[in-house]
N, C-alpha and C positions, 0 to 999 in steps of 0.2 A: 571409483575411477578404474581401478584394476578387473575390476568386474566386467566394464564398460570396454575396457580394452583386449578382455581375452572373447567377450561375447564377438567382438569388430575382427577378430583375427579366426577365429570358428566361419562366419561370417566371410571371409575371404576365403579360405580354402576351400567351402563348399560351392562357394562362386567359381573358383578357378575349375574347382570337378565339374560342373555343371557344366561350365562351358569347353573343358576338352570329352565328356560324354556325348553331349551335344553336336558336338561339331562330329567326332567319332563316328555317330549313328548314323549323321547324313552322311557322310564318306561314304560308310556301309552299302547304304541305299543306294547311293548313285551307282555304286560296283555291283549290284543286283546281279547284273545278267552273268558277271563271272563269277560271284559268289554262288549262283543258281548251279552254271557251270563245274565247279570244284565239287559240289554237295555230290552232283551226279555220278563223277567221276567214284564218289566214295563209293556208291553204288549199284556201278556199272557193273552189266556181266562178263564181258567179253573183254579181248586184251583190245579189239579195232575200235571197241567204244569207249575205250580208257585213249588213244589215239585220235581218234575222232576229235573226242570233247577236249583235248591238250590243245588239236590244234586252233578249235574254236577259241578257247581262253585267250591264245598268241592272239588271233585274229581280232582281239575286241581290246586289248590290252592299249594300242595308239589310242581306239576311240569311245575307252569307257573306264579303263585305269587312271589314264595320264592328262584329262581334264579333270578329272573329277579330286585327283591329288595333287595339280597345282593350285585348283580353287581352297582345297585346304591347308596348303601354303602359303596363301593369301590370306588369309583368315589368318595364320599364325603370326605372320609379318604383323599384322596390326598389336598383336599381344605384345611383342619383342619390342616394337617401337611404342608401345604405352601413349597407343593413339586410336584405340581400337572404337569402334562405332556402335551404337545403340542398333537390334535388329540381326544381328551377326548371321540370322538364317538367311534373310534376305541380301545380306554384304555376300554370302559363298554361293547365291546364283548367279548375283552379278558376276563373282567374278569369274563364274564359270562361264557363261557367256562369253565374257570378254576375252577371254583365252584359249577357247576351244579351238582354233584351227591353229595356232601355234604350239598349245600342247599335243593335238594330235600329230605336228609334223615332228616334233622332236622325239614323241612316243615311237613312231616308226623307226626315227633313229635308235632309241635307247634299247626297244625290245628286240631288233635283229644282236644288237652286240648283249644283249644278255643270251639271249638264244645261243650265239655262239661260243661265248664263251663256258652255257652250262654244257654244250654238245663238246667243249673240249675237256671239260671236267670229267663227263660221262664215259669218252671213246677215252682218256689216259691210264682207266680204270682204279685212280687213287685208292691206297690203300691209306684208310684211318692213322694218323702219328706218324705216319712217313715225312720225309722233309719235304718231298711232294706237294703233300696234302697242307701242311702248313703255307707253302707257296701260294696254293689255292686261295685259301683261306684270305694271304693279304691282298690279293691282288681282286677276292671280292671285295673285300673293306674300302678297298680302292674307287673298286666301282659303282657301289654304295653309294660313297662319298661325290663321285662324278656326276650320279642321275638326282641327288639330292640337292648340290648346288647349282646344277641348271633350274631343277624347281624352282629355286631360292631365287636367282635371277630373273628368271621369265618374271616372278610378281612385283621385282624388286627394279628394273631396268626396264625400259623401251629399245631394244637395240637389237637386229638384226639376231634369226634366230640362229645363224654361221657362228656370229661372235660372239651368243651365249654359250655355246657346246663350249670352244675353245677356252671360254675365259671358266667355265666351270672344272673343264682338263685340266687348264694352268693353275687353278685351286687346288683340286684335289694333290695335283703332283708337288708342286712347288709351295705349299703350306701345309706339310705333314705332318706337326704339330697338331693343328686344330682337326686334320683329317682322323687322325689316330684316338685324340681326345674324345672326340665327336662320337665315335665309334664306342668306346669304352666307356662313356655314357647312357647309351642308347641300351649296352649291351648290361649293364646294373641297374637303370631302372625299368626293362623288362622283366629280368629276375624279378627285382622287387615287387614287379606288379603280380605277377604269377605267384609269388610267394604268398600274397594275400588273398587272391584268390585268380586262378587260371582264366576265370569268366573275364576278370576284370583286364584283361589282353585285347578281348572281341570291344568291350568297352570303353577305354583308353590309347591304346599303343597308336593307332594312327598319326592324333596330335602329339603324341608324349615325342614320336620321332622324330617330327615335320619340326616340332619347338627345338631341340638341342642341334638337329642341323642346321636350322634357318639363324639359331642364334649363332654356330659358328659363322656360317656365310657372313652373318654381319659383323662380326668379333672383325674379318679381313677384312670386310670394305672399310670398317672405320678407322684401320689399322693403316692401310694404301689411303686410304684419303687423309689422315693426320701427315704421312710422309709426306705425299703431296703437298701440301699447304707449307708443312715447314722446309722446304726448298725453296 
């Protein structure tokens, strides 16, 4: 019986790797053309072709980043709520499909305000351990947290893609608990995963991040909606 139960538990862990490898690799794939992209960049000769190909990356980032990692949000969603579907390659086309013009519109939104915010990173010329740079630092974790629970929404809600930005805003700002947690999660079992092997980054890290913020995302809505109810 012990036997029977450490084989059932072996048995689930390489289930659960298989399927954040899996899902991992399609993410991968579908981001091809910027993965092609970055490779080039390592490359390149010139400083206009290191420029060039930056802005090409921006330029695909609406329509090849930001479907392709809400469909893997969706996929996650299913884990999180322990309702997940037989087929899971064919569940993250569909849901790529389904979501494509809405993650591209919010991709547009989400990649100018990273854009700007690294071009103010860049032009303030931070100096490493400055209080500066520390400021930096939360107000990525912020922003982090902002383009991870609109993900988390867009698969998780039907509502207006205005009133997802917003209610992802009022997440991030207004549940900094779960924001900061979130964070300081994502940010130990990265280590960890690199710890064991760095490859296992290119192989894992996709779902490992899309699972701790999707499970905060849901940690609040179940939290607003328990309040809700007992009113």
């Amino acid at each position: 019986m012990m036997l029977t139960g450490r084989l059932e538990s072996l048995y689930n862990i390489f289930d659960w790797l298989m399927k954040f490898m899996t899902t991992n690799i399609i993410w991968v794939l579908f981001n091809f053309p910027i993965a092609y992209a970055i490779l080039s960049m390592v490359f390149a000769k010139t400083q206009e072709e290191v420029y060039l190909l930056a802005i090409t990356i921006l330029a695909l980032f609406p329509f090849v980043f930001f479907p392709a990692t809400t469909a893997m949000f969706a996929v996650v969603r299913e884990w999180v709520m322990k309702r997940e579907k037989k087929g899971f390659i064919r569940a993250y086309w569909n849901f790529y499909k389904e979501n494509y013009i809405r993650s591209l519109l919010g991709g547009v939104f989400f990649t100018i305000t990273w854009v700007v915010w690294l071009l103010n990173y860049h032009l303030a010329a931070v100096e490493i351990g400055s209080g500066l740079f520390y400021f930096f630092i939360a107000i990525t974790i912020f922003i982090v947290a902002f383009t991870s629970y609109f993900f988390a929404d867009t698969v998780h809600f039907e509502v207006s893609i205005i009133y997802s930005i917003r209610k992802a805003l009022f997440m991030a700002i207004f549940h900094l608990p779960y924001t900061i947690a979130a964070a300081g999660a994502v940010s130990i079992l990265l280590y960890i995963i690199y710890q064991i092997h760095p490859l296992f980054l290119v192989l894992f890290s996709g779902p490992a991040i899309a699972y701790v913020y999707f499970f905060a995302f849901y940690q609040i809505f179940l939290k607003a909606q328990a309040a809700t109810e007992s009113q």
